[in-house]
KOLZA-621599 format. One record per residue: x, y, z of N, C-alpha, C in turn; residue in one letter. Coordinates in steps of 0.001 Angstrom, whole numbers, padded with zeros to 6 digits, always signed. Example, Ala and Ser with C-alpha at 12.3 -4.5 7.8 and 13.67 -1.06 7.14 Angstrom:
+013190-005690+007800+012300-004500+007800+013200-003300+007800A
+012850-002250+007080+013670-001060+007140+012900+000030+007870S
//
This chain:
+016593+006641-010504+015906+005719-009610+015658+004374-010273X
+015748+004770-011236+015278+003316-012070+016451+001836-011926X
+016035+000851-011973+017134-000678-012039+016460-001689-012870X
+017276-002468-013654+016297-003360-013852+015680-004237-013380X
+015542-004274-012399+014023-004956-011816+013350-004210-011327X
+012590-002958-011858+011548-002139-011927+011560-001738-012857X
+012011-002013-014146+011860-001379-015448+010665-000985-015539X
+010056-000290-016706+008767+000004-016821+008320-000860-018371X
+007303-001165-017772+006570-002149-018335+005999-001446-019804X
+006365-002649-020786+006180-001807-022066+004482-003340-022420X
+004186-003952-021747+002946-004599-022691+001637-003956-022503X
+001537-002474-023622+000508-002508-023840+000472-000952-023492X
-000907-000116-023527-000486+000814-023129-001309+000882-021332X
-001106+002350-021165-001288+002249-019761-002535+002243-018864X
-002916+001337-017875-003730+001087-017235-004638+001734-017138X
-006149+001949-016835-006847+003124-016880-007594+002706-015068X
-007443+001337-014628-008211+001035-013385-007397+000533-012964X
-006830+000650-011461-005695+000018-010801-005447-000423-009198X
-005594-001711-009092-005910-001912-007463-004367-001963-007093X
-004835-001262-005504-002908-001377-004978-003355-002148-003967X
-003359-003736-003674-003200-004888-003018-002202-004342-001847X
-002542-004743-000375-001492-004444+000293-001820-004598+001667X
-000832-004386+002444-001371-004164+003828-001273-002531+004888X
-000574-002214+005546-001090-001091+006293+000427+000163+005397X
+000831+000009+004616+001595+000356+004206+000522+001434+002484X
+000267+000707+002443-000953+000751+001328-002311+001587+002255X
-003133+000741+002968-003770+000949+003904-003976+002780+004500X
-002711+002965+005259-002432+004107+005736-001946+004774+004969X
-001307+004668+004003-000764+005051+003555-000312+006424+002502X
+000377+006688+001921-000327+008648+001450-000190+007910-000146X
+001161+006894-000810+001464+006679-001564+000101+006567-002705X
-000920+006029-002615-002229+005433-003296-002488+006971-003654X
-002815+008277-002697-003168+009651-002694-002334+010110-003711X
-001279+009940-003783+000077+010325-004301+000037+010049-005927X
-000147+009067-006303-000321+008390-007318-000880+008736-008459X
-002610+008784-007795-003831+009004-008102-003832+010549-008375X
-003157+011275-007366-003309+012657-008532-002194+012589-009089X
-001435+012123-009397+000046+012314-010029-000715+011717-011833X
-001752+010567-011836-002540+009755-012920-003084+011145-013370X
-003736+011906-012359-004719+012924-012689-003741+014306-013488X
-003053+014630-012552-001974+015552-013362-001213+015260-014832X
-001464+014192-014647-000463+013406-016527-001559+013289-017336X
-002537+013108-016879-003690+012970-018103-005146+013281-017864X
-005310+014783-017241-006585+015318-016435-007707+015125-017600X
-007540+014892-018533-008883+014569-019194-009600+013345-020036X
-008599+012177-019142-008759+010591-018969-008905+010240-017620X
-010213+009512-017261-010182+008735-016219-009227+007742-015858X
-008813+007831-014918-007318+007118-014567-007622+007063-013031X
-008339+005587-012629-009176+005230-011197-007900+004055-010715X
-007390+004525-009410-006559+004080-008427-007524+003728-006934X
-007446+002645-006855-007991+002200-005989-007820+001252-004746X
-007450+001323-003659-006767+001822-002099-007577+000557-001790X
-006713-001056-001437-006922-001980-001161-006563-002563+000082X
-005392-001912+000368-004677-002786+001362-005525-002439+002938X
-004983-003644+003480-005733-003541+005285-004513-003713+005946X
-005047-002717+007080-003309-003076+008071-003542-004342+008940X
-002238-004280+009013-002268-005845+009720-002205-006862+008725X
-002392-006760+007032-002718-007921+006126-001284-008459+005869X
-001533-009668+005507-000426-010566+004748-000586-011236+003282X
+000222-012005+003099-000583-012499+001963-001558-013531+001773X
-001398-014187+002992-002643-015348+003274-004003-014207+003365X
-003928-013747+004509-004687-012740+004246-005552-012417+002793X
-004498-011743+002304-004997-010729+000902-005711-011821+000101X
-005204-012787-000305-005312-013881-000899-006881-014091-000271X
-007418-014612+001511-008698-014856+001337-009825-013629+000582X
-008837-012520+000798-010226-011318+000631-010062-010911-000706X
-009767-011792-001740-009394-011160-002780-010309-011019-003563X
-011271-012484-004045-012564-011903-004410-013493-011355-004101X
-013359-011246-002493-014845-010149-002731-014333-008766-002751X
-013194-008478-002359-012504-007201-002000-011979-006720-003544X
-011472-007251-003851-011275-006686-005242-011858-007177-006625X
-011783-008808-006663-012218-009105-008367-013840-008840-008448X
-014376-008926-007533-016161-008335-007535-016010-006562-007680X
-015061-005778-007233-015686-004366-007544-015529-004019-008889X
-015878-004941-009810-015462-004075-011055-014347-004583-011959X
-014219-004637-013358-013318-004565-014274-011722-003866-013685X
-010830-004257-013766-009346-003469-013370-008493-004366-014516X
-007724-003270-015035-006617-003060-016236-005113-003890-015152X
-005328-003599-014046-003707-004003-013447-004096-003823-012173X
-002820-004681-011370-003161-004445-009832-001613-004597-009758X
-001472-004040-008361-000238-003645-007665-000063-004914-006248X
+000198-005399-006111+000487-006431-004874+001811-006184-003845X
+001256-005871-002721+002604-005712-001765+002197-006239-000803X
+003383-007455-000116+002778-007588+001289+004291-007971+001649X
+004510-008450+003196+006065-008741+003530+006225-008499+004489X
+006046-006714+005142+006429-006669+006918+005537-007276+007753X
+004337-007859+007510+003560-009262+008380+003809-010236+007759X
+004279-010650+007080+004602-012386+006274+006005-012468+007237X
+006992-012048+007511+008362-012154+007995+008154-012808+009184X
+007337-012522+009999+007017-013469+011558+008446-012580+012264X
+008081-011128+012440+009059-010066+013102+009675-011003+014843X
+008096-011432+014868+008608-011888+016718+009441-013060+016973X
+010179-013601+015504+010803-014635+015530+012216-014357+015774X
+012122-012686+015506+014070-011758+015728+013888-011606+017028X
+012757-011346+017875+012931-010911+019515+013915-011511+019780X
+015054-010584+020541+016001-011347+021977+015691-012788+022455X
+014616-012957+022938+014496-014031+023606+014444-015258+023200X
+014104-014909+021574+014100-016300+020814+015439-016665+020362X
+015538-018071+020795+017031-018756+020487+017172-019218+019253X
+018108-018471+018683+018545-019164+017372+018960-020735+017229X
+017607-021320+017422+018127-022735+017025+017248-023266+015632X
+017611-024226+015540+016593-024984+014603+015318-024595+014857X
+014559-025098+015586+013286-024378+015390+013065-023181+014965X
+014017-022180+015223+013431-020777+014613+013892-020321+013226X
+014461-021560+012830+015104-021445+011231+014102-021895+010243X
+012950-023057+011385+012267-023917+010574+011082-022847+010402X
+010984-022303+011410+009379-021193+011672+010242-020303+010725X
+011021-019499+010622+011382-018569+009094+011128-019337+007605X
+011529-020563+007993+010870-021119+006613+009886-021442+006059X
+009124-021388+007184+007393-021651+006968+007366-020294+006153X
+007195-019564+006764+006831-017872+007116+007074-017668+005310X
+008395-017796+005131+008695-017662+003794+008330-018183+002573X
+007920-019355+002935+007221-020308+001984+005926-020100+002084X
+004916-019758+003089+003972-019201+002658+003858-018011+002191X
+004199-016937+001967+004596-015792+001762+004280-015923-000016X
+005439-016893-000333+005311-017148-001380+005225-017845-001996X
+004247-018923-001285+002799-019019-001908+001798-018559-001911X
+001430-017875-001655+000299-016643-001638+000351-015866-002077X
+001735-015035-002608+001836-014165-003364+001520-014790-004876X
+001913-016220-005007+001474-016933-006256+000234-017240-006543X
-000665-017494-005406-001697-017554-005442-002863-016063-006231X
-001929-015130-005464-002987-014235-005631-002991-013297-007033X
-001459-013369-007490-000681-013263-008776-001708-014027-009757X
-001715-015398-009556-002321-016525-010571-004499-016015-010600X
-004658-015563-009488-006072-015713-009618-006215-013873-009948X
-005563-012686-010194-005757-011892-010742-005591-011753-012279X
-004540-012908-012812-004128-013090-014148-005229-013765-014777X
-006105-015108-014017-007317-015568-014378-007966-014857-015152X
-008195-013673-014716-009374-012180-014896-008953-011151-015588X
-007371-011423-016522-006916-010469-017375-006455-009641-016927X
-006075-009274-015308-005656-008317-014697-004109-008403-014632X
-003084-007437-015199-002015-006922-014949-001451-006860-013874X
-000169-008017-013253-000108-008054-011913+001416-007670-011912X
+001959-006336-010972+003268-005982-010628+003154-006617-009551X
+004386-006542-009125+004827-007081-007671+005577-005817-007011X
+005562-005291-006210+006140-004423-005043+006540-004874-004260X
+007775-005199-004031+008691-005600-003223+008670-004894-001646X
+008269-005458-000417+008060-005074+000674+009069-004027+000698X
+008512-002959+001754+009306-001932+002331+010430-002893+003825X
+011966-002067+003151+012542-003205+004296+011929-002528+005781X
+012304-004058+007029+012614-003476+008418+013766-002824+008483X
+013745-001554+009484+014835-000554+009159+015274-001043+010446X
+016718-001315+010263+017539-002349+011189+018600-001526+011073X
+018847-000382+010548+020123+000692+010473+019992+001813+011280X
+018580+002547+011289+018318+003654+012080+018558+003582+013225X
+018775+005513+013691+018759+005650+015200+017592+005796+015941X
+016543+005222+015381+015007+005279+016337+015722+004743+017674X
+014615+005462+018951+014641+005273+020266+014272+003805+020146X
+013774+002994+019607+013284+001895+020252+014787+000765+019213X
+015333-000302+019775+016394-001057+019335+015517-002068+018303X
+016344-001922+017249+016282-003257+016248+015830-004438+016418X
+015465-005142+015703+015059-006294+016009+016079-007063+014723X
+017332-007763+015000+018540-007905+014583+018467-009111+013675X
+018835-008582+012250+018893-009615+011567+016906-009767+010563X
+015731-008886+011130+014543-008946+010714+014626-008357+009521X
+015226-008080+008689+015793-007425+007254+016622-008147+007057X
+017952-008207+007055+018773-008976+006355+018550-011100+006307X
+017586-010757+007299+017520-012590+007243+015776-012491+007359X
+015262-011683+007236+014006-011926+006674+013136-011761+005570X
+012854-010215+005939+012486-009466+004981+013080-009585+003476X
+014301-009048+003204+015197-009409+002517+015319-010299+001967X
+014966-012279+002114+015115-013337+001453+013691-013194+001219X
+012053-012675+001819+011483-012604+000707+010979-011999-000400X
+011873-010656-000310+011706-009965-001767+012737-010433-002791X
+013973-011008-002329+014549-011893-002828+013584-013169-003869X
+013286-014099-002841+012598-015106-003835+011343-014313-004704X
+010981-013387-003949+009664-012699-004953+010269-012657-006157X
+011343-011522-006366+011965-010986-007399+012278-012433-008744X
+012831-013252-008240+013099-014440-008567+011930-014947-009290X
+010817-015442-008329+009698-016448-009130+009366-015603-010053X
+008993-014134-009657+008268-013258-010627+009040-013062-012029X
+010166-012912-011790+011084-012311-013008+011156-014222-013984X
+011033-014913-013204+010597-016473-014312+009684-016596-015222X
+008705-015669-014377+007148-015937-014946+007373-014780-016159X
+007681-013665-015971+007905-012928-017404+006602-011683-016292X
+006976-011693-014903+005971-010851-014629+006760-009572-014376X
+006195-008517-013980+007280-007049-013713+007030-007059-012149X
+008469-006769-011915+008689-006533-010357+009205-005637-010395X
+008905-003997-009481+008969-003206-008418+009874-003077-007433X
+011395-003129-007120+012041-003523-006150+012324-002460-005281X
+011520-001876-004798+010929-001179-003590+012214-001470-002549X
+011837-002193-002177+012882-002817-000759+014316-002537-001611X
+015198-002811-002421+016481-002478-002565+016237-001069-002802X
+015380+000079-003228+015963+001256-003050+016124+001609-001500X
+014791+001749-001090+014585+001693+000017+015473+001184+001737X
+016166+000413+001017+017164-000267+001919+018434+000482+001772X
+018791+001138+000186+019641+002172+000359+019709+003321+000892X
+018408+003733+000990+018026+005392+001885+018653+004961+003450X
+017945+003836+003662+017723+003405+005087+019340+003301+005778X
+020133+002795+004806+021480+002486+005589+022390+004202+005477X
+021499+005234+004650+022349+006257+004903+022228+006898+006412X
+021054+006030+007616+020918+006906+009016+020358+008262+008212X
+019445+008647+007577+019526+009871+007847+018327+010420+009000X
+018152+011759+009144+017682+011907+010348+016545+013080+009705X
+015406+012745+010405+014897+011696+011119+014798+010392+010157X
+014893+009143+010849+014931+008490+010129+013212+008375+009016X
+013175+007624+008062+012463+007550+006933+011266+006133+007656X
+011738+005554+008428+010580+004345+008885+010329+005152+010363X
+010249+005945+010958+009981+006216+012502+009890+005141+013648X
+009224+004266+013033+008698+002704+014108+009472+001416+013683X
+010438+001899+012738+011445+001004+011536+010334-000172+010836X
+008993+000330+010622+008296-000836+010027+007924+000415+008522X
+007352+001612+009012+006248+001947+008246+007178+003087+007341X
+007162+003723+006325+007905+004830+005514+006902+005815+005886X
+007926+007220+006125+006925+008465+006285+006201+009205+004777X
+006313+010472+004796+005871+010522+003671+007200+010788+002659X
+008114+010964+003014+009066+010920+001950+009542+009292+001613X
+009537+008294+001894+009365+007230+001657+007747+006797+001031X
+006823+007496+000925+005643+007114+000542+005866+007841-000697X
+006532+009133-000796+006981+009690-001950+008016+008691-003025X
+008641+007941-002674+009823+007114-003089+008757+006368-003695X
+007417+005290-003164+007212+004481-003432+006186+004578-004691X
+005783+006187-004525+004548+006666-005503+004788+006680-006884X
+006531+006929-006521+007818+008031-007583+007742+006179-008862X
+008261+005541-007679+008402+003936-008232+007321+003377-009537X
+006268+003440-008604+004922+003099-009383+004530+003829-010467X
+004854+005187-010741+004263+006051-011434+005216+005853-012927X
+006552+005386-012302+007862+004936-013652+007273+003353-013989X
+006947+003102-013320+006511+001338-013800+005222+001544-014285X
+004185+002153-014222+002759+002159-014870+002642+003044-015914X
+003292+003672-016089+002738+005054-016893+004245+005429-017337X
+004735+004530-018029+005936+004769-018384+006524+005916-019885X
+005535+006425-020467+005515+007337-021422+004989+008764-020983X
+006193+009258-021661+006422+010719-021110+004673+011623-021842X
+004487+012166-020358+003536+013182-021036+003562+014198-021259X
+002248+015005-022137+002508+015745-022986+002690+017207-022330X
+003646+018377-022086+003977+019506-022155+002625+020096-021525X
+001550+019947-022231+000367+021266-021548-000257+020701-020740X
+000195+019031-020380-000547+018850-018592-000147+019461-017343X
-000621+019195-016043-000122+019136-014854+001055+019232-014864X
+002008+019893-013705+002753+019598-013290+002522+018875-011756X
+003150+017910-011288+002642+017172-009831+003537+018064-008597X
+002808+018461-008336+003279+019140-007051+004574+018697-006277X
+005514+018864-006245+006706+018238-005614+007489+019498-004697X
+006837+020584-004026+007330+021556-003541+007366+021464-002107X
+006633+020182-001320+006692+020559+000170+008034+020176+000734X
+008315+020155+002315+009395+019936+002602+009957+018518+002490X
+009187+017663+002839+009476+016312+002617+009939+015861+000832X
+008807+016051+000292+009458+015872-001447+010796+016774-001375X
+011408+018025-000827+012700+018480-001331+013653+017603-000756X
+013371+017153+000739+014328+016408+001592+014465+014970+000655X
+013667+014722-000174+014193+012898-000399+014386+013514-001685X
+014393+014255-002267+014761+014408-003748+016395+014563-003494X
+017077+015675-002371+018194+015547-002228+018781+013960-001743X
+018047+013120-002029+018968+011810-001527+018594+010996-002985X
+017485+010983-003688+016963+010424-004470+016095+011003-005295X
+016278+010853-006813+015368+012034-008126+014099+011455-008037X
+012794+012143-007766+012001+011039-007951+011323+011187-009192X
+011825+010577-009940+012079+010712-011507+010491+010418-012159X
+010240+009704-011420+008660+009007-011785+007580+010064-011871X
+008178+010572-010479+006733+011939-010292+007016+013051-011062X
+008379+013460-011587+008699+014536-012478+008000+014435-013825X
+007792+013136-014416+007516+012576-015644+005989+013703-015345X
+005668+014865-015612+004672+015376-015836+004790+016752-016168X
+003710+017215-016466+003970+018125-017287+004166+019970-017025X
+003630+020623-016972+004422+022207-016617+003417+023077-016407X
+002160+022397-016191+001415+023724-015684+000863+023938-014537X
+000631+024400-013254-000286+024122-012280-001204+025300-012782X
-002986+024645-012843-004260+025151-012880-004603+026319-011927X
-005116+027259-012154-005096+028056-011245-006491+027355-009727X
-006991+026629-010571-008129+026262-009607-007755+024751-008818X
-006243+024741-008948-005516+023270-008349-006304+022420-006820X
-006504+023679-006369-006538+023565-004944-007797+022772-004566X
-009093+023081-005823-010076+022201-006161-010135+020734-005942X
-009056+020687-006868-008538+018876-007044-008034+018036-006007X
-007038+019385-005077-006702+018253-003329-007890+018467-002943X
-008699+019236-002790-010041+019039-001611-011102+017988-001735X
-011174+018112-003370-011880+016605-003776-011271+015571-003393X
-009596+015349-003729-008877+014254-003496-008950+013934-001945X
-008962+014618-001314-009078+014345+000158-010402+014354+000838X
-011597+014353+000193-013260+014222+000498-012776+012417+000100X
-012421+012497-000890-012224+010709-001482-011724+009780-000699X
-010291+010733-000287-009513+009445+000830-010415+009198+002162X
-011157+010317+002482-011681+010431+003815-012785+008890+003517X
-013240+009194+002170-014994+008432+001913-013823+006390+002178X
-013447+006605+001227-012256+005704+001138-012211+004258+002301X
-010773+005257+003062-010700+005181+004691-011747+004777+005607X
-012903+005023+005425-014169+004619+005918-014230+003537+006091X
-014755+002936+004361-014850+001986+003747-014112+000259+004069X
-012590+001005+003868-011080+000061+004619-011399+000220+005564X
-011414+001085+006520-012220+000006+008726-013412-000634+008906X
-014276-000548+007884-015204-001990+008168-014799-003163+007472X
-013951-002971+006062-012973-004182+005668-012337-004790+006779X
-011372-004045+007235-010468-004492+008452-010936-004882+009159X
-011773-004593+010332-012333-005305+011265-013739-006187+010765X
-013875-005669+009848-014944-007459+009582-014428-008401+009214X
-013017-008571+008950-012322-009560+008447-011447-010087+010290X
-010889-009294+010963-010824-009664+012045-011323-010568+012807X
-012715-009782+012818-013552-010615+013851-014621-011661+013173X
-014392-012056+012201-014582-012807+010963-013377-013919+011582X
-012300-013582+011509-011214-014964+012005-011439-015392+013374X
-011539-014500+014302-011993-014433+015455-013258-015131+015585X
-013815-015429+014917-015027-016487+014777-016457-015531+015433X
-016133-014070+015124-017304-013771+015084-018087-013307+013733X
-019838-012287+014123-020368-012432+013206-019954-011192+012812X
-019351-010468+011776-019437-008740+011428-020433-007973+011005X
-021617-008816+009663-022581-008481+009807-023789-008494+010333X
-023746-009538+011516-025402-009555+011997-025339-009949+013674X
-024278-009581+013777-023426-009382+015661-024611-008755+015684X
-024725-008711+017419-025027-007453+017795-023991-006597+018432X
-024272-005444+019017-023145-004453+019323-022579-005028+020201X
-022982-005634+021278-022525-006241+022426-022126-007411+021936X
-022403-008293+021156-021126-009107+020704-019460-008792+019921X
-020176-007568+019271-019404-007268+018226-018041-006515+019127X
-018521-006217+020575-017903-004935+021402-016862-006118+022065X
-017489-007273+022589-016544-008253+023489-015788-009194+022734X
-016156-009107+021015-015540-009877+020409-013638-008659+020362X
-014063-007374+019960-013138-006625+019361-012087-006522+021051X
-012671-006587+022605-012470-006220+023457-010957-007720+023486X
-011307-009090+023116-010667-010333+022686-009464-010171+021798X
-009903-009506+021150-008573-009362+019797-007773-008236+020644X
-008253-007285+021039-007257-006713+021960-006547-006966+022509X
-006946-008514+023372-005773-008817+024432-004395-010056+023578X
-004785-009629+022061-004299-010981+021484-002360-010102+021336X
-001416-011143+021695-000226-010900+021469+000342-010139+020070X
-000637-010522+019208+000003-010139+017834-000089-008672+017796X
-000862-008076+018776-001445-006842+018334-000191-005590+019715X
+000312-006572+020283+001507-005897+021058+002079-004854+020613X
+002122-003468+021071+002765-002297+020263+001654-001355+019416X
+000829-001969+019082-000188-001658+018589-001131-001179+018939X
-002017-001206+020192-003079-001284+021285-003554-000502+020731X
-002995+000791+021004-003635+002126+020786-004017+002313+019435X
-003096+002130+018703-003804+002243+017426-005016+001734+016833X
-005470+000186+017679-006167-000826+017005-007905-000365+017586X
-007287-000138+019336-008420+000993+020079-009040+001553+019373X
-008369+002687+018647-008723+003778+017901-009702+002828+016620X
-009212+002191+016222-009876+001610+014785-010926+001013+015292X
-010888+000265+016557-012579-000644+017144-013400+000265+017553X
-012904+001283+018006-014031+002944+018678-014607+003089+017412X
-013753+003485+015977-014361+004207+014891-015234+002816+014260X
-014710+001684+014290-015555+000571+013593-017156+000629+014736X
-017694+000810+015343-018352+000412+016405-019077+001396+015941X
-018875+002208+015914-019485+004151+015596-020638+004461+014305X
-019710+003209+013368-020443+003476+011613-020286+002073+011419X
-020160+000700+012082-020849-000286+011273-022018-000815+011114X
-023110+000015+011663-024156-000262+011180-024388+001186+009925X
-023389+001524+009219-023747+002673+008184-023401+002330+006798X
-023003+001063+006560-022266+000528+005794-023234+001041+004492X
-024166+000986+004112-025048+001406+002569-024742+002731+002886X
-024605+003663+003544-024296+005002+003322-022889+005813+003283X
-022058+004532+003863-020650+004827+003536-020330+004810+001718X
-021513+003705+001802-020581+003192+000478-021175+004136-000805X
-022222+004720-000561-022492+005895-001587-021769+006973-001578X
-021685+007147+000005-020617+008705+000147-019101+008180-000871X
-018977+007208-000854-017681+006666-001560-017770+007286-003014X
-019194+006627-003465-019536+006388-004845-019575+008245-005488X
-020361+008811-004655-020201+010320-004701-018526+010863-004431X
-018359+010751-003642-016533+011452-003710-016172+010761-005123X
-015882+009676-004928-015184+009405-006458-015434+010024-007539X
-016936+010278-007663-017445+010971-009107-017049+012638-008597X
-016982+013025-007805-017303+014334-007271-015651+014683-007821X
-014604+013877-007658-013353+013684-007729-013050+014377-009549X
-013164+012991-010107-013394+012786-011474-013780+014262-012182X
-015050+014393-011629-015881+015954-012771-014986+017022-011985X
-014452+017139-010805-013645+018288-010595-012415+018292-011140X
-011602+017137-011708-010421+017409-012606-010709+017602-014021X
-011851+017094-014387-012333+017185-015859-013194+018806-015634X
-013944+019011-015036-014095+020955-014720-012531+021580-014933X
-012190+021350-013649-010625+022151-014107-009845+021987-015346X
-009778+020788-015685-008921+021026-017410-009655+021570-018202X
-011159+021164-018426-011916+022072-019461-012002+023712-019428X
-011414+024274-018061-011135+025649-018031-009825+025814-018301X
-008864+025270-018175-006983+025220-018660-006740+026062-017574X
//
């Protein structure tokens, strides 16, 4: 799996705190889950804290405004992970209806040029703070598959595509490490296999979230560990299905034992994502209706209800409805719980932690 432009990074040794910057790819995503016990399985009796940044819907303008309070305020971090791209591309610029003329060459060039500038931006103000910045190369638009719904023609090869392109480029100048996600990824994608690996051709399922975990885990933690750790679980159906297309060499890098009390460690791990997840939908929609020019913390419900009822009817969110529904019902439900989310957080995490350090201290 490996190329060189994802080599694994030899300055220094390996991260012990790690933000994954991103948008709904990150966000939703299993890859961050994936990771984080894969950290835990290679070295169960070192804290090794992965920490689940991205918002769906984000870009890099985006990420870029929420960066200090969202990430450089929680705390000291060894490295951060940055991905953004399937909202920087301006997808509705491939619709049918838009005519390939000049204007829509000039709106791709905006799109792209901010993209990356913001990715520079946000690169430059994590390096400020001593923080370790990879780049993750967007997951491509899958413009090959047989999904029921048709392509949007040319949103990968003339979008997506030129900006992990220039990413790869500025980054590899700067002497920074880039992740090139999107060229493996773009190779799975043109094999059609079935079902396809993006379902909605935007998002990777979990064997593509497996690909991307596999990626990260060879670029961060690039020294082989030792024989009497973990082995990372790679037995369900999805990990066998993408291993036959691709080794995921990254997640193998571990070691040969499963604990008899394993099962401990997903239930914690998944009390965490749940506390987590929380946490990310009052991010998300207070930043929403924050652009939307409302108040998130001191609305009242009935503002907060006709503000979210507004963003609903907004075009960008086309295709989406239902999903976003779902996120304004659950934001509405617990944003006035916000001090008690954020302990339940503070508890899972630790609750997390002493249950992998319990389990190794029993072998």
């Amino acid at each position: 799996m490996s190329s060189a432009s994802h080599a694994p990074d030899s300055a220094g040794a390996s991260p012990r705190r790690i933000a994954l910057i991103g948008d709904s790819v990150t966000h939703d995503g299993e890859y961050p889950w994936l990771l984080q016990l894969y950290a835990s399985c290679r070295d169960p009796r070192s804290r090794v804290e992965i920490l689940n940044r991205g918002i769906s819907g984000g870009n890099a303008v985006e990420g870029f405004a929420r960066l200090e309070e969202d990430v450089l305020a929680q705390g000291k971090l060894d490295a951060a992970v940055v991905c953004f791209g399937l909202n920087d591309v301006d997808r509705d610029a491939f619709a049918p209806t838009v005519d390939s003329t000049g204007a829509k060459q000039a709106r791709l060039l905006a799109a792209r040029e901010r993209y990356w500038i913001h990715m520079e931006k946000i690169s430059a103000a994590l390096e400020s703070h001593g923080i370790r910045v990879y780049a993750l190369t967007p997951p491509p638009y899958d413009e090959w598959g047989s999904q029921q719904m048709p392509p949007l023609a040319g949103c990968d090869t003339l979008g997506v595509s030129l900006l992990a392109d220039g990413l790869k480029h500025s980054f590899s100048q700067k002497g920074r490490p880039v992740i090139d996600l999107h060229q493996v990824l773009v190779e799975l994608y043109r094999k059609r296999l079935s079902p396809p690996i993006a379902p909605d051709r935007v998002h990777p399922d979990r064997r593509g979230q497996l690909v991307i975990a596999s990626l990260l885990a060879e670029a961060l933690f690039p020294e082989k560990a030792a024989a009497s750790t973990w082995h990372f679980p790679l037995e369900d159906s999805a990990a066998k299905a993408i291993q036959k297309e691709l080794p995921l060499l990254g997640l193998v890098n571990s070691g040969t034992v499963i604990p008899e009390r394993f099962s401990d460690v997903l239930g914690a791990l998944a009390a965490l994502k749940r506390a987590t997840l929380s946490l990310r939908l009052l991010r998300q929609v207070d930043d929403m209706i924050a652009r939307a020019g409302g108040d998130p913390g001191n609305g009242s419900q009935t503002d907060v209800r006709n503000c979210t009822a507004e963003l609903l009817k907004s075009p960008q969110l086309s295709g989406y409805r239902e999903y976003f529904s779902a996120v304004f019902r659950n934001y509405l439900a617990v944003r006035t719980r916000r001090k008690e989310l954020q302990i339940a957080w503070g508890e899972a995490s630790e609750r997390y932690f002493a249950t992998v350090t319990e389990v190794a201290a029993r072998g």
